[in-house]
VEXMARMI-870261 format. One record per residue (C-alpha): z, x, y; residue in three letters; residue number from 0. Coordinates in nm, 2 decimals. Layout:
BEGIN
      w      u      v rest  nr
      Z      X      Y  Ala NUM
...
This chain:
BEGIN
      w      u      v rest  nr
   0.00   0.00   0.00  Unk   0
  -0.08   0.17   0.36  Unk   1
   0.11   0.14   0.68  Unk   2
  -0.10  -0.16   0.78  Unk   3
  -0.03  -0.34   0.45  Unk   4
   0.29  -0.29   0.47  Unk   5
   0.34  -0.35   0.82  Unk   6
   0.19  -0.72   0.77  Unk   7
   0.43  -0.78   0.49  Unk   8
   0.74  -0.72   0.65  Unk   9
   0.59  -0.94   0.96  Unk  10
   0.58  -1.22   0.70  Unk  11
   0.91  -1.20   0.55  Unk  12
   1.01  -1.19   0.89  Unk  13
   0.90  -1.51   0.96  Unk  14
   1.01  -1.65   0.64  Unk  15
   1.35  -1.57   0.71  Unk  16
   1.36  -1.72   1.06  Unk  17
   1.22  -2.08   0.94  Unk  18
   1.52  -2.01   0.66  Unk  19
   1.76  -1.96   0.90  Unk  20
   1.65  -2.24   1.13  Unk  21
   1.61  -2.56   0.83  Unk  22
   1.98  -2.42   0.77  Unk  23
   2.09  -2.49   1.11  Unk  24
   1.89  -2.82   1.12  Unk  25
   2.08  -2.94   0.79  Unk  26
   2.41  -2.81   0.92  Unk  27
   2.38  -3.03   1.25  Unk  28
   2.24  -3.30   1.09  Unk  29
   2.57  -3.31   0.87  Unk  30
   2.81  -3.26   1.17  Unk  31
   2.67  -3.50   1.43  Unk  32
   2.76  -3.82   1.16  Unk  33
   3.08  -3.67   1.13  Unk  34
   3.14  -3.68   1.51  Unk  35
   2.97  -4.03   1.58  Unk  36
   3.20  -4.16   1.28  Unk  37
   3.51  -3.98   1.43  Unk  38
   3.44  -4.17   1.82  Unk  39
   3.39  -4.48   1.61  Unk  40
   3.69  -4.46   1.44  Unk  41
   3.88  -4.38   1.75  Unk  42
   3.73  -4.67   1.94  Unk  43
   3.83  -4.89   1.64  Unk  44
   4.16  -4.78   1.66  Unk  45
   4.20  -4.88   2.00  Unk  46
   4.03  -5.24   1.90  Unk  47
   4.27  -5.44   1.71  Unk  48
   4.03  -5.71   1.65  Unk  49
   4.14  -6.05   1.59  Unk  50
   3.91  -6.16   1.94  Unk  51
   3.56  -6.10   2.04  Unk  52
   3.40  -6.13   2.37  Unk  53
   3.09  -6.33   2.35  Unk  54
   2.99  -6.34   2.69  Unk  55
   3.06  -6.12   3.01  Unk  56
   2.86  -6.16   3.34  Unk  57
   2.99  -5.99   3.70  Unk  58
   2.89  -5.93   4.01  Unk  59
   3.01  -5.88   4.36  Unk  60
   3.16  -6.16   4.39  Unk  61
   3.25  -6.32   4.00  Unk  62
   3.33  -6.23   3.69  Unk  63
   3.29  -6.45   3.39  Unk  64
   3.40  -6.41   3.05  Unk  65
   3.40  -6.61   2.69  Unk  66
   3.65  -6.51   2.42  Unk  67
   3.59  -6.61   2.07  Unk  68
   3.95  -6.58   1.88  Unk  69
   3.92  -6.48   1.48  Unk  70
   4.28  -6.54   1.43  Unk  71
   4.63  -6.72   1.59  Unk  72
   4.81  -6.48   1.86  Unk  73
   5.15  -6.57   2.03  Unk  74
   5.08  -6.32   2.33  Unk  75
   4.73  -6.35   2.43  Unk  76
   4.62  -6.23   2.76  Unk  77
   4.25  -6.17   2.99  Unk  78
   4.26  -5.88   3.21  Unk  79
   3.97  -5.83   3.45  Unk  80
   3.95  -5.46   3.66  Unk  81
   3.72  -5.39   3.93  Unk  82
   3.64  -5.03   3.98  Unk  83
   3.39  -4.80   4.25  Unk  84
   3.40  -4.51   4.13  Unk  85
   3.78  -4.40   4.02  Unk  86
   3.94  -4.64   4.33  Unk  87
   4.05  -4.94   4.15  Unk  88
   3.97  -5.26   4.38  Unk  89
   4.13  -5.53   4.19  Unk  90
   4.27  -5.63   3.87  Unk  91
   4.38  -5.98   3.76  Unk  92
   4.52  -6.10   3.42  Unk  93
   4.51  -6.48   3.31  Unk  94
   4.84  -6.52   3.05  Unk  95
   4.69  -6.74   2.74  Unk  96
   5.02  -6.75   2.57  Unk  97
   4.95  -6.87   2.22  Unk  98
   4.60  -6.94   2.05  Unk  99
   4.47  -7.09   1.74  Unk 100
   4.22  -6.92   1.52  Unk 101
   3.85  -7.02   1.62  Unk 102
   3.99  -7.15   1.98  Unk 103
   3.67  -7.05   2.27  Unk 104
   3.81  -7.00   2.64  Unk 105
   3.62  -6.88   2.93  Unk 106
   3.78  -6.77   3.28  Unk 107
   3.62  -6.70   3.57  Unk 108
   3.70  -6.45   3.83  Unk 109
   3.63  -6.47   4.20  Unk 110
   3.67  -6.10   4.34  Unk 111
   3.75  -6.20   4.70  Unk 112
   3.70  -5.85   4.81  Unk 113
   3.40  -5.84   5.01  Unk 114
   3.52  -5.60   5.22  Unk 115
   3.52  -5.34   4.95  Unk 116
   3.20  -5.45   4.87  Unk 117
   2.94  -5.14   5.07  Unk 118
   2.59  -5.10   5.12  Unk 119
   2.64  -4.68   5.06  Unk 120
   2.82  -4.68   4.73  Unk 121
   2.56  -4.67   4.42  Unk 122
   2.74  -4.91   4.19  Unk 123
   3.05  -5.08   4.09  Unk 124
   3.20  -5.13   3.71  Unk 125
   3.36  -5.45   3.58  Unk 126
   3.58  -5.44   3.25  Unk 127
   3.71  -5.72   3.08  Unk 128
   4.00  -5.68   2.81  Unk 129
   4.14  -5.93   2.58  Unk 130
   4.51  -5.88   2.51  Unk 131
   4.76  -5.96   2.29  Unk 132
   5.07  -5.81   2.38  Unk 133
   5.04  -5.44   2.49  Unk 134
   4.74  -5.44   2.17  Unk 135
   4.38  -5.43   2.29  Unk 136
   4.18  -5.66   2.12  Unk 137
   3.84  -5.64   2.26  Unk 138
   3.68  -5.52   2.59  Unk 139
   3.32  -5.49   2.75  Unk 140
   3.21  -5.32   3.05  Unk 141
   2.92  -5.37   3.28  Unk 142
   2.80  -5.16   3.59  Unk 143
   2.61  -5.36   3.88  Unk 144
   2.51  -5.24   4.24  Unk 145
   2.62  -5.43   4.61  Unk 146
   2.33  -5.60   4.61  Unk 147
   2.25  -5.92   4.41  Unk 148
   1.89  -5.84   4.08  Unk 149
   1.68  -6.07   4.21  Unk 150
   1.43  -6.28   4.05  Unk 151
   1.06  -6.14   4.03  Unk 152
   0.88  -6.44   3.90  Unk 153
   1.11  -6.72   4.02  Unk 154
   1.29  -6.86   4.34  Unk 155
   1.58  -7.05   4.34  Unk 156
   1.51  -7.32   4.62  Unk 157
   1.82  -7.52   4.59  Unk 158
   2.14  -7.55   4.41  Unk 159
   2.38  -7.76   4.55  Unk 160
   2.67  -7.99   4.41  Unk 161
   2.91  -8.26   4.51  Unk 162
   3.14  -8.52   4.38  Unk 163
   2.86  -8.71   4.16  Unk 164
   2.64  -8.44   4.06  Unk 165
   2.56  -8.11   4.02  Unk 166
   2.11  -8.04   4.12  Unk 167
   1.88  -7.75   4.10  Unk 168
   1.58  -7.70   4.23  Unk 169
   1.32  -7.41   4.09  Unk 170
   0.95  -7.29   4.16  Unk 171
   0.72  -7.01   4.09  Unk 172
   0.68  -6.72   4.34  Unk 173
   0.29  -6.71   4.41  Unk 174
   0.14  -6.36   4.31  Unk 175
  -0.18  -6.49   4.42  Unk 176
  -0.32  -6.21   4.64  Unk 177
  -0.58  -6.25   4.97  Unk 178
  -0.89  -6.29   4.91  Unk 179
  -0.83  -6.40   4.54  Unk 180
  -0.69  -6.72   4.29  Unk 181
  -0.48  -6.61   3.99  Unk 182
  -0.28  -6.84   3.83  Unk 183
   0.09  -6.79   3.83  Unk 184
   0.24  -6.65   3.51  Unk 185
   0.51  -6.93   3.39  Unk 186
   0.90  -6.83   3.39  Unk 187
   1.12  -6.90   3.10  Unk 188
   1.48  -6.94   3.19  Unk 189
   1.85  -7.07   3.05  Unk 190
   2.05  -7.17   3.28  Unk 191
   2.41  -7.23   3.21  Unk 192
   2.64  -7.50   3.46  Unk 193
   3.04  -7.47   3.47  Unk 194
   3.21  -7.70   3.71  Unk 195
   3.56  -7.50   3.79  Unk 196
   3.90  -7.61   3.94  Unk 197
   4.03  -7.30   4.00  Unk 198
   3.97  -7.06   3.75  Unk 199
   3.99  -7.30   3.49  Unk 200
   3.66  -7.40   3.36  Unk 201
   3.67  -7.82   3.29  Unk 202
   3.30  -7.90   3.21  Unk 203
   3.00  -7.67   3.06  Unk 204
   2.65  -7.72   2.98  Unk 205
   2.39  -7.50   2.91  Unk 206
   2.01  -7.56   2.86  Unk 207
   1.78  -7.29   2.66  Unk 208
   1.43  -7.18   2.70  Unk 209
   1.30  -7.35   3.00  Unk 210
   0.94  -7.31   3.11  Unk 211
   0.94  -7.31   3.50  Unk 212
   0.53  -7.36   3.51  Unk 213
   0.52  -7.52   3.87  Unk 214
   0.84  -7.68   3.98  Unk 215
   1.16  -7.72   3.82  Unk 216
   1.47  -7.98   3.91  Unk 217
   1.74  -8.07   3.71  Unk 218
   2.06  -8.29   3.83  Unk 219
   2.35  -8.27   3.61  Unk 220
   2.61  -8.57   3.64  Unk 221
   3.00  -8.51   3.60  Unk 222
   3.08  -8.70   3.29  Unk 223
   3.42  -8.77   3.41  Unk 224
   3.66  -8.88   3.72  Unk 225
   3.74  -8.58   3.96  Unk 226
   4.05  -8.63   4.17  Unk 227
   4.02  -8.72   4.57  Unk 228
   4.08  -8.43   4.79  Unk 229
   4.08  -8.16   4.54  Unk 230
   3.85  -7.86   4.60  Unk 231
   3.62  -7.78   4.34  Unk 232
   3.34  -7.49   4.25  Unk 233
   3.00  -7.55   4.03  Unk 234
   2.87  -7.25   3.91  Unk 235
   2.53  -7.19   3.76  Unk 236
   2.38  -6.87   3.60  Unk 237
   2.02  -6.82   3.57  Unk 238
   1.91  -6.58   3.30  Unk 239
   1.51  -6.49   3.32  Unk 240
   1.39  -6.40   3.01  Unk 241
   1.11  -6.15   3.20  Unk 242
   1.20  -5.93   3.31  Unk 243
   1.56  -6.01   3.15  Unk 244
   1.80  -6.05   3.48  Unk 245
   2.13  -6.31   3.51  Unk 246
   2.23  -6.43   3.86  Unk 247
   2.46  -6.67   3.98  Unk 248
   2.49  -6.91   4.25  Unk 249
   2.78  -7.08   4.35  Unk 250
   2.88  -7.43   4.50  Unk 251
   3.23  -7.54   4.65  Unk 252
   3.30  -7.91   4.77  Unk 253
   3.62  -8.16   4.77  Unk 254
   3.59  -8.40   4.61  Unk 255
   3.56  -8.77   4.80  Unk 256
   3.46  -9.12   4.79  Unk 257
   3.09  -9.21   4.85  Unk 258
   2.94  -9.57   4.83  Unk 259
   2.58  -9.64   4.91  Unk 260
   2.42  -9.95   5.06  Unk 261
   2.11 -10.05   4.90  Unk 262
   1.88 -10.13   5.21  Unk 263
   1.61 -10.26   4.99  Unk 264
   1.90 -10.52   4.86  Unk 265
   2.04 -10.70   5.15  Unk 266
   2.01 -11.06   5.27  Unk 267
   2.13 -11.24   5.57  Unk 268
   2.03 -11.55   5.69  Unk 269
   2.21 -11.84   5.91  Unk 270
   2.42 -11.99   5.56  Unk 271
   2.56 -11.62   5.48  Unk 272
   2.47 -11.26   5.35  Unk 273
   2.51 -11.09   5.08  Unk 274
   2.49 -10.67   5.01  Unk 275
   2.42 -10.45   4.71  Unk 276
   2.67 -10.15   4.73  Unk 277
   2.63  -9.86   4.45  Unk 278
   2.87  -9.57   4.36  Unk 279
   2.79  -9.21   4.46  Unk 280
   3.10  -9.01   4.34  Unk 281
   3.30  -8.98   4.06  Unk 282
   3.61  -9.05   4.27  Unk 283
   3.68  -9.42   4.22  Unk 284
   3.57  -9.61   4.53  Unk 285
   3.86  -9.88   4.61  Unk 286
   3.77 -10.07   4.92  Unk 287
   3.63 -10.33   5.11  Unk 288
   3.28 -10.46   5.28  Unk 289
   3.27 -10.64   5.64  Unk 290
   3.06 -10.77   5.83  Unk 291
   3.05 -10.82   6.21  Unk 292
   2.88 -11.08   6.41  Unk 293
   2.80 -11.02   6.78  Unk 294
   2.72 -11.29   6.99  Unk 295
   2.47 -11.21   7.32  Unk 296
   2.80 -11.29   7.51  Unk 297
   2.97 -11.02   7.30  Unk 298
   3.20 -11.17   7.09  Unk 299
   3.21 -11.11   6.76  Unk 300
   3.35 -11.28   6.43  Unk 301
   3.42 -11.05   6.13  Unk 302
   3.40 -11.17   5.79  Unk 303
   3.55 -10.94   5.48  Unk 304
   3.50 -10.93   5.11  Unk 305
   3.70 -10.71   4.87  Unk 306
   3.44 -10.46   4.64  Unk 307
   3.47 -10.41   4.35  Unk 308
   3.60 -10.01   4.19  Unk 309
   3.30  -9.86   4.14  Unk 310
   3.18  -9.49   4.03  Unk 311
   2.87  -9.33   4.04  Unk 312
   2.57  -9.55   3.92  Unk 313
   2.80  -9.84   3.94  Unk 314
   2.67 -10.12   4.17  Unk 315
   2.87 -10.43   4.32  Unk 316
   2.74 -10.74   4.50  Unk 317
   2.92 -10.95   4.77  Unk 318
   2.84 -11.22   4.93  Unk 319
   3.01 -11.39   5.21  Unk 320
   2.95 -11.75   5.35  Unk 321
   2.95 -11.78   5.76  Unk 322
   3.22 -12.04   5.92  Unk 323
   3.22 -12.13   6.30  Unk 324
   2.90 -11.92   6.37  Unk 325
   2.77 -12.15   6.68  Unk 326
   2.36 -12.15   6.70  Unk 327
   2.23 -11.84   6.90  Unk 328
   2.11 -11.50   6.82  Unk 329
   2.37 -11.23   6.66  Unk 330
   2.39 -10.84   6.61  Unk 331
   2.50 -10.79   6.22  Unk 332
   2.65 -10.48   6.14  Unk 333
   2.80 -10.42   5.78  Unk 334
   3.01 -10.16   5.71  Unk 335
   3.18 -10.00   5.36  Unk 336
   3.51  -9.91   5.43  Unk 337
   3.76  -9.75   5.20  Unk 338
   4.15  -9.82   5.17  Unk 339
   4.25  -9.61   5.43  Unk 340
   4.00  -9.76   5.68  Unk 341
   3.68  -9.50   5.66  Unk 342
   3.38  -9.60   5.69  Unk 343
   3.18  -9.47   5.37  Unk 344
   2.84  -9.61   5.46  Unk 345
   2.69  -9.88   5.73  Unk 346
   2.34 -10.09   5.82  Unk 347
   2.26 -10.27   6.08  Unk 348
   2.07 -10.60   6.18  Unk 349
   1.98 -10.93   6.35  Unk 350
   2.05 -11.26   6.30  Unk 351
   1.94 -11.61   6.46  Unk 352
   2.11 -11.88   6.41  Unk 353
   1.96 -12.20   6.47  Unk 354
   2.23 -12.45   6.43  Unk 355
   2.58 -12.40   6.44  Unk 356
   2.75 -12.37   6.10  Unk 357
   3.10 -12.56   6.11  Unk 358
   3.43 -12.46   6.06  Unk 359
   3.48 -12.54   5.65  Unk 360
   3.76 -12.79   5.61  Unk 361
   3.95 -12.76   5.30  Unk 362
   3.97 -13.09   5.10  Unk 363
   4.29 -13.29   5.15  Unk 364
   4.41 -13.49   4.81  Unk 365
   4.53 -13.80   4.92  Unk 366
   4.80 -14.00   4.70  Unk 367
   4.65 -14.19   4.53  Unk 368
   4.42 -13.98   4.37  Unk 369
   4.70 -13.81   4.28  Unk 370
   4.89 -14.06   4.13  Unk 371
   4.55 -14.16   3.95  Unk 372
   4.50 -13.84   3.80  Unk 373
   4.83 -13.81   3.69  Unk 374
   4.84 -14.19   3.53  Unk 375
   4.49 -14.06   3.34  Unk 376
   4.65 -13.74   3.18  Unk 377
   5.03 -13.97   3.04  Unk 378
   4.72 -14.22   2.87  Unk 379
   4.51 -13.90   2.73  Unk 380
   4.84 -13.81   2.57  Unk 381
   4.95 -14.13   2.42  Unk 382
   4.60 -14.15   2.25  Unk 383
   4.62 -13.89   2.11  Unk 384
   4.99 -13.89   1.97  Unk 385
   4.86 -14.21   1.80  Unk 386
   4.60 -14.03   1.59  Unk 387
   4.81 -13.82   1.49  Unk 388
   5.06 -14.11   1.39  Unk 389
C-alpha cells in the first residue's frame, strides 16, 4: 500500500468514526430528553391534585371567565383568579365554593375593574385561574392577552344591547370588496355564548354553535324568568370566530324596571267609551293602572281609570272604560300607563267629538216590593222542592 493509499484509508475511518460517535450522541439525547419531559410532567402532576378540571377560561382587560367541571365531592372548594404585567401582580380575587358534589358545573366571572393599570406601552398581560380545595391545587390555566381588544377580521359586531325583557344582537359581514372590483364576501362562522349575571353569579346561560353570518345576523334572547325591580344586572356575550379563531366579549349593564307598551294599532275611542290594548315589555311584573283624560275646549277635564291586569313580557291586557257625564263638544284624550307608585310607563294621545251628551249613569234602585216578591218566589222554590223529596 503507498502513502496515498494509505492516506485515503485513514481519511475514511476517520469519517467512520465521527458518524459513530455522532448516532451515539443522537441515541443518548433521544433517551434523556423523555426522561426530562416525563420528570416536568410528573412535577406538574404533583402539584395538580385533580378531582376538578377547567373546561373553559376566557380574559381580557376587563373579565375573566371561568367553568369548573368537579370529578369528585370537596368540603373546601375555592376559584382564585390573578392578574399579572409582568411580575407586578394587579389583582387577585378568590370566590369561596364551600362544598361541591361530584359532576357539579360552576362558572364565575371576573370584572377586573382596574383600567387604570390597563397601558397602551406594556406588551401583554397574564390571567391564571386556579381551582382550590383547601391549600391543594386542583387545576389551573393561564392565558396571555395584550391592552388592546383581537378584533374581528371577517365580522362586525353592530349591536348588542340588553334590558329587562331581552337580551339582542346584531351581526354583519365586513365588505372586502375592493374599488374598482365585486367579490363576494367570504361567510363567517361563529358560537356565541350569552350569560346574564347578578354580580358575579351567573343565573342564566345559553349558547348557540356554528353559525353562518352570510349577510346579516340578529338574534334576541328572552329571559325565561322574573328579574327583580331595581336590581342591577350585566349580560355578557362571547363571540368566538371560527376563522381566524378569535373570542371577544361584549358587555351590557341595565336595572331592571317595569315596561308596558301601548298598542297604537289597537285603540278605540268613540263618544260611548274607549278601550286600549297594553302589552308587557319586561320581566318585572307590571302592577298598575290605565287612565284616561278628557279635556274639554274650556279645559276641564274628567278622568276615567281602570285597573290592568299583571302582565310580563308578551303578556297583553285589554280595558275598556264606558264615558259618564261627558256633555257634547270636542275633547283632547290622552291615556296614560301608570305603575303603582304613580309613573308613567307609556302614553298616546288623541281627539274626540262628542255629539251628544252622555248622561250621568244612575244605579238601579230596588224598590220594595220587588223585593218582597223575590223573596216570596225563592220560600215557594223551596217548599217544591222539599215536597219531591217527601
Amino acid at each position: 500500500m503507498n502513502r496515498l493509499e494509505k492516506n485515503s484509508f485513514f481519511k475514511q475511518k476517520d469519517i467512520v468514526r465521527f458518524f459513530s460517535a455522532l448516532l451515539f450522541m443522537i441515541i443518548v439525547c433521544s433517551w434523556i430528553n423523555p426522561a426530562f419531559a416525563a420528570a416536568g410532567e410528573k412535577a406538574i402532576g404533583e402539584e395538580k391534585q385533580g378531582g376538578a378540571v377547567i373546561t373553559d377560561f376566557f380574559s381580557d382587560h376587563e373579565l375573566a371567565d371561568a367553568t369548573v367541571q368537579f370529578e369528585k365531592p370537596l368540603e373546601n372548594a375555592s376559584l382564585v383568579f390573578t392578574l399579572n404585567s409582568g411580575k407586578k401582580l394587579l389583582k387577585s380575587e378568590t370566590f369561596l365554593l364551600g362544598s361541591v358534589e361530584k359532576g357539579q358545573k360552576v362558572t364565575k366571572v371576573l370584572f377586573w375593574g382596574v383600567e387604570e393599570d390597563f397601558r397602551e406601552d406594556r406588551d401583554s398581560y397574564k390571567a391564571q385561574v386556579f381551582v382550590k380545595n383547601g391549600s391543594e391545587n386542583m387545576d389551573s390555566k393561564e392565558l396571555s392577552f395584550s391592552y388592546r381588544n383581537p378584533a374581528l377580521l371577517k365580522l362586525k359586531l353592530v349591536d348588542f344591547s340588553a334590558d329587562s325583557e331581552k337580551a339582542s344582537v346584531l351581526m354583519s359581514l365586513t365588505n372586502p370588496a375592493g374599488f374598482g372590483s365585486v367579490q363576494l364576501p367570504e361567510p363567517g362562522v361563529v358560537d356565541l355564548d350569552l350569560k346574564l349575571l347578578s354580580g358575579t353569579d351567573v343565573i342564566y346561560s345559553e349558547k348557540q354553535k356554528n353559525i353562518p353570518v352570510i349577510n346579516t345576523y340578529y338574534n334576541a334572547s328572552y329571559w325565561p324568568f322574573l328579574l327583580e325591580k331595581g336590581k342591577n344586572y350585566t349580560a355578557l356575550l362571547k363571540v368566538h370566530s371560527h376563522s381566524p379563531d378569535i373570542t371577544t366579549a361584549y358587555r351590557s349593564d341595565f336595572i331592571a324596571q317595569e315596561k308596558v307598551e301601548i298598542l297604537d294599532f289597537d285603540i278605540d275611542v268613540d263618544e260611548y267609551g274607549a278601550s286600549v290594548t297594553i302589552v308587557g315589555r319586561s320581566q318585572v311584573p307590571f302592577d298598575g293602572i290605565v287612565r284616561f283624560v278628557l279635556t274639554s275646549e274650556n279645559g276641564e277635564a274628567q278622568v276615567f281609570e281602570e285597573t290592568a291586569d299583571i302582565l310580563t313580557a308578551g303578556k297583553e291586557d285589554t280595558i275598556g272604560i264606558i264615558w259618564q257625564g261627558i256633555p257634547k263638544g270636542d275633547y283632547n284624550v290622552k291615556i296614560y300607563v301608570l305603575n303603582l307608585e304613580g309613573e308613567i310607563l307609556d302614553s298616546h294621545e288623541t281627539v274626540l267629538r262628542v255629539f251628544e251628551s252622555v248622561p250621568e249613569a244612575n244605579p238601579v234602585e230596588e224598590s220594595p216590593g220587588t223585593g218582597f216578591l223575590a223573596a216570596m218566589g225563592i220560600i215557594l222554590c223551596a217548599g217544591v222542592l222539599s215536597g219531591r223529596k217527601k
